[in-house]
ZATOR-659743 format. One record per atom (N, C-alpha, C): residue number from 1; residue in three letters; x, y negated, z negated. Coordinates in steps of 0.001 Angstrom, whole numbers, plus 524288, in hexadecimal, padded with zeros to 5 digits. Layout:
<nodes>
<NUM; "ALA"; <X; Y; Z>>
...
</nodes>
This chain:
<nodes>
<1; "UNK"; <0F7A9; F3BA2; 908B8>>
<1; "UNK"; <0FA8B; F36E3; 909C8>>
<1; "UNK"; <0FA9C; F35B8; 90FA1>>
<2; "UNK"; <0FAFC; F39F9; 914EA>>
<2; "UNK"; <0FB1E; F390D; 9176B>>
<2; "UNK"; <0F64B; F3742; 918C9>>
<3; "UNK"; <0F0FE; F3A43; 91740>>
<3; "UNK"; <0ECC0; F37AD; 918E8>>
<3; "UNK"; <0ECF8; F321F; 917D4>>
<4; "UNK"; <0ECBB; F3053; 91422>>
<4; "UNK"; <0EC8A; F2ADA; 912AD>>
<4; "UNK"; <0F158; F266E; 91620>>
<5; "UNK"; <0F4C9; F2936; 91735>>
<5; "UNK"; <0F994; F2584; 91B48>>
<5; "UNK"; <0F60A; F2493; 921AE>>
<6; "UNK"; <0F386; F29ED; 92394>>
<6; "UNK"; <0EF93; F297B; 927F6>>
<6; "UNK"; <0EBE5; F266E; 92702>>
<7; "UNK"; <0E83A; F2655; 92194>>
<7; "UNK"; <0E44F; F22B2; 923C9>>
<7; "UNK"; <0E792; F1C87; 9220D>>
<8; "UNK"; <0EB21; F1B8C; 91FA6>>
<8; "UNK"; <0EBBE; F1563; 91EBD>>
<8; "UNK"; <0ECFE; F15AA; 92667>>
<9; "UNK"; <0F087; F1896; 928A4>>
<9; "UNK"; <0F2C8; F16E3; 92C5B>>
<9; "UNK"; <0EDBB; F15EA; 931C0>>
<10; "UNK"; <0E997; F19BD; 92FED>>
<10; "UNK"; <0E43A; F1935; 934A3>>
<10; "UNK"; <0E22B; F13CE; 93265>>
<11; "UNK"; <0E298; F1115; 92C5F>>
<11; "UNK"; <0E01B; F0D5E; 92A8C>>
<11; "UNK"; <0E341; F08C6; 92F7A>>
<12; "UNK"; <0E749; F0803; 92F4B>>
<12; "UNK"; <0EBB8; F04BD; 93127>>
<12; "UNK"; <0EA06; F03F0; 9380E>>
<13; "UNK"; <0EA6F; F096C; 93A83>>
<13; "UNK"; <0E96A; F07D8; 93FBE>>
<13; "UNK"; <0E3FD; F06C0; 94163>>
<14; "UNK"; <0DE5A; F07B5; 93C65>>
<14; "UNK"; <0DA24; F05A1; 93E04>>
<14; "UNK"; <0D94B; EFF82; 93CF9>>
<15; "UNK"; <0DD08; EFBC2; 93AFC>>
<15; "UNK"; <0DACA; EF76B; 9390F>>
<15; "UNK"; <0DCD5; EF5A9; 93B70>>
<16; "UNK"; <0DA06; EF23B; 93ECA>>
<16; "UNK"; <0D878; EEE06; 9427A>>
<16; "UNK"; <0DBA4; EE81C; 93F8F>>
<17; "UNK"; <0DE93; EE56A; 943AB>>
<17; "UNK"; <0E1AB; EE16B; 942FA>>
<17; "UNK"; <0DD05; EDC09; 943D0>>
<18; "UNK"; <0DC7D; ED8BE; 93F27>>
<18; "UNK"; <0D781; ED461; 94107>>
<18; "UNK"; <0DD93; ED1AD; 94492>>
<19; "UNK"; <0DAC5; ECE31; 94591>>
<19; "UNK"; <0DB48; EC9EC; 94A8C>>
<19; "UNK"; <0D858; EC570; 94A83>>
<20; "UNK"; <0DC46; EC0A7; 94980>>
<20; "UNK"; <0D7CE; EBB95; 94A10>>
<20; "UNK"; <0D74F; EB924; 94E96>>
<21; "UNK"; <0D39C; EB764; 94C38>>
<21; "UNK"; <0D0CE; EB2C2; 95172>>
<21; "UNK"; <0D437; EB0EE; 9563C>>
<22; "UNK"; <0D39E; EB0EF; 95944>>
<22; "UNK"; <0D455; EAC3B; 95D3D>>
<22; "UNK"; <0D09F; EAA4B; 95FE0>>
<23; "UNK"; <0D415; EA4B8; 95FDE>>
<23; "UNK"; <0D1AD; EA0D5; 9650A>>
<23; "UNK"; <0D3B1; E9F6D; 96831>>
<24; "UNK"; <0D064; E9D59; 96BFC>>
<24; "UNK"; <0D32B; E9A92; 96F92>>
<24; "UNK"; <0D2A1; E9610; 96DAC>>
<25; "UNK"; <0D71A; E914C; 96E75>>
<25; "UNK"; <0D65F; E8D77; 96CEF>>
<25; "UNK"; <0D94F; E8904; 9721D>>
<26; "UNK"; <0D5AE; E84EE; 9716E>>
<26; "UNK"; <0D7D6; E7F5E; 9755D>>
<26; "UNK"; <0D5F3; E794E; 97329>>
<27; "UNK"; <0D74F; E770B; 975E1>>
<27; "UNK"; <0D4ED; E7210; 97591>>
<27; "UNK"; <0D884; E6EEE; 97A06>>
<28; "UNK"; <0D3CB; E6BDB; 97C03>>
<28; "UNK"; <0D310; E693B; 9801E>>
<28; "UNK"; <0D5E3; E6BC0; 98528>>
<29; "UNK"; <0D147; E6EE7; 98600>>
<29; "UNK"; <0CF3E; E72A2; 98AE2>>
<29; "UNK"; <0C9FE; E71E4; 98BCC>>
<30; "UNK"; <0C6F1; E7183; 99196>>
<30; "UNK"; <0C2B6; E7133; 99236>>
<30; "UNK"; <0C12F; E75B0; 993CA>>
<31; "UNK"; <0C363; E7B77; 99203>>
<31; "UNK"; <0BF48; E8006; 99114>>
<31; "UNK"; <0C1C3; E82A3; 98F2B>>
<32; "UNK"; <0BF54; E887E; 98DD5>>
<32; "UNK"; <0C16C; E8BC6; 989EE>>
<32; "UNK"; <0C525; E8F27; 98CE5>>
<33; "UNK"; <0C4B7; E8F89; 99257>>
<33; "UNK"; <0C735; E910E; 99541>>
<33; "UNK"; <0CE18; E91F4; 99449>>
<34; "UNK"; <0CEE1; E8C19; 9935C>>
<34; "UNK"; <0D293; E897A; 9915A>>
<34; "UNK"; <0D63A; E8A80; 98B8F>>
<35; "UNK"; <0D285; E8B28; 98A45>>
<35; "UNK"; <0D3C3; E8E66; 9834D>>
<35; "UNK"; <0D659; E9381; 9826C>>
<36; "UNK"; <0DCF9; E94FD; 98386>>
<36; "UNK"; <0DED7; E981F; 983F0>>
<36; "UNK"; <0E313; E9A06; 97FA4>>
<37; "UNK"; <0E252; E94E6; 97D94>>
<37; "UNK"; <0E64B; E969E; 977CE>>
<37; "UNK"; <0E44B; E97FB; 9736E>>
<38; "UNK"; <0E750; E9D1C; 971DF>>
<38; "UNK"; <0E2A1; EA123; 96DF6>>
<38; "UNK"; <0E4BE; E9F14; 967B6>>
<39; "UNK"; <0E25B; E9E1A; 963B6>>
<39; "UNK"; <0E4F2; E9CC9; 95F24>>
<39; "UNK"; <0E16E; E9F3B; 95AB0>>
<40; "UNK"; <0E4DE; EA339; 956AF>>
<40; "UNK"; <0E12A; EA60F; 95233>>
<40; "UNK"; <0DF60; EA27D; 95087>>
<41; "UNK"; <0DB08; EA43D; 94DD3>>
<41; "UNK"; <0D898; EA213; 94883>>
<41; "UNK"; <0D9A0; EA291; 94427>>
<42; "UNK"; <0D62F; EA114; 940A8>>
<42; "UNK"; <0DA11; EA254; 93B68>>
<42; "UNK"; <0D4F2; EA5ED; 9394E>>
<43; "UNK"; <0D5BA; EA91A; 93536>>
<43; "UNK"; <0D3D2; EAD66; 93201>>
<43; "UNK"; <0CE72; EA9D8; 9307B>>
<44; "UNK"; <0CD18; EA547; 9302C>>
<44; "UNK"; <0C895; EA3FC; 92F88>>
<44; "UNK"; <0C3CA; EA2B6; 93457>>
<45; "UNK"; <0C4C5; EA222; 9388B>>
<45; "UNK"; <0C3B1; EA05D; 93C89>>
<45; "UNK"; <0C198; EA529; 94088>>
<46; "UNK"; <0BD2F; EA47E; 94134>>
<46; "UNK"; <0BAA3; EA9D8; 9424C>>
<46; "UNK"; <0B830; EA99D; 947DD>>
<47; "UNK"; <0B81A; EA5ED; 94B0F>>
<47; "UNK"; <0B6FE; EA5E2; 9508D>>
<47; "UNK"; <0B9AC; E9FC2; 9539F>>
<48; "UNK"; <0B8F2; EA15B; 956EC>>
<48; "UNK"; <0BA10; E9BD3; 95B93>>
<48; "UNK"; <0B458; E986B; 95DB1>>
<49; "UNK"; <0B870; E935E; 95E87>>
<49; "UNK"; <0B3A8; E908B; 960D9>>
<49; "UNK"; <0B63A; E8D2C; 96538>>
<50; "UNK"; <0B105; E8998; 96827>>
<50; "UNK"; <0B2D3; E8770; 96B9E>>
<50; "UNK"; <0B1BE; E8265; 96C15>>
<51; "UNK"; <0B49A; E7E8A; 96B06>>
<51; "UNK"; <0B147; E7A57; 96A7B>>
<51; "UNK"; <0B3C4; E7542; 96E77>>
<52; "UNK"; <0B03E; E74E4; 973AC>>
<52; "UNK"; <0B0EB; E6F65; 976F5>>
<52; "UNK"; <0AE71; E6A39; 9741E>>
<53; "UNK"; <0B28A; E6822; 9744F>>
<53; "UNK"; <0B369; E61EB; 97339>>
<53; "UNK"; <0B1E6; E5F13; 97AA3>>
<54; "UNK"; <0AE62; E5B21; 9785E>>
<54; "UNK"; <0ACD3; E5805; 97ECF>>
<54; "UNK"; <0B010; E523A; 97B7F>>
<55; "UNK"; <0B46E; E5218; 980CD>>
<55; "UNK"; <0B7FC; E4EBC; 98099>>
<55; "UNK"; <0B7F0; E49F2; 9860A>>
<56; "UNK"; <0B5C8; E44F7; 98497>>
<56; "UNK"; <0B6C5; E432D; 98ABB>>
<56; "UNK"; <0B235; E42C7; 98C50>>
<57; "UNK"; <0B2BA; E4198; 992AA>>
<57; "UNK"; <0AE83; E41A4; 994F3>>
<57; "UNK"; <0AF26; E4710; 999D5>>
<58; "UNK"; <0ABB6; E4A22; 994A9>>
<58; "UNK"; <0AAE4; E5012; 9978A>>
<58; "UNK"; <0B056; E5529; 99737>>
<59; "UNK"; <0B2FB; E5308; 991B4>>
<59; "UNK"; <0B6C6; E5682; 992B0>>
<59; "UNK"; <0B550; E5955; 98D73>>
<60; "UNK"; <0B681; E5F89; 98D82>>
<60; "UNK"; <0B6A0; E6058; 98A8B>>
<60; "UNK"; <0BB7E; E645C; 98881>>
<61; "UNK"; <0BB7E; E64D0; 98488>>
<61; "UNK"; <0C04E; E69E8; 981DF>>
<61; "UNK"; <0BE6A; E6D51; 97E2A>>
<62; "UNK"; <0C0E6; E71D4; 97FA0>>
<62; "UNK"; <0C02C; E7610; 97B53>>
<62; "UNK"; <0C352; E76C0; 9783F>>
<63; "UNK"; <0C170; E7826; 9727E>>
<63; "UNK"; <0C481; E7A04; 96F3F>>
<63; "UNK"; <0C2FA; E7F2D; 96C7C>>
<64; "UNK"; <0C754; E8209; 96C8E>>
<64; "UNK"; <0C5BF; E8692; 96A4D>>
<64; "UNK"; <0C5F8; E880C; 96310>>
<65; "UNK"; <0C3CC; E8786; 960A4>>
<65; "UNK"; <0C52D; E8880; 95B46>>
<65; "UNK"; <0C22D; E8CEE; 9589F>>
<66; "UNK"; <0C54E; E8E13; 953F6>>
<66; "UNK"; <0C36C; E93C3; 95072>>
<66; "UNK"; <0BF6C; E900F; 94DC5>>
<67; "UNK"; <0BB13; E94E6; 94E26>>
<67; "UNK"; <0B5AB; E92D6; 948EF>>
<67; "UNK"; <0B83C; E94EC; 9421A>>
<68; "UNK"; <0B7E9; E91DE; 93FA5>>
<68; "UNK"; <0B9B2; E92C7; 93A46>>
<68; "UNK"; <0B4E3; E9450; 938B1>>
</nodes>
């Protein structure tokens, strides 16, 4: 019995906690520089992207969004 209480308890401190995604996320900033606010993803959403919008004459903005 005791063996079996040791290995559930070695099972317990080897398993690794997942952790989701983050991003950085903005809009209307002209660089990524700028992009400092971090926001999870959701359980489907498996990387980040970056996508400038050309606004104007010569302006542009970044936005940061999760790739679904």
């Amino acid at each position: 019995m005791r063996a079996l209480l040791m290995a559930c308890l070695a099972a317990v401190l080897c398993v690794d906690v997942a952790k989701s995604l983050t991003c950085y996320t903005c809009t209307n900033q002209t660089s990524n520089d700028q992009c400092l606010t971090t926001s999870p993803c959701t359980k489907n959403e498996t990387a980040c992207a970056t996508i400038v919008e050309k606004k104007g004459a010569g302006e542009s903005y970044c936005h940061e969004l999760p790739l679904l």
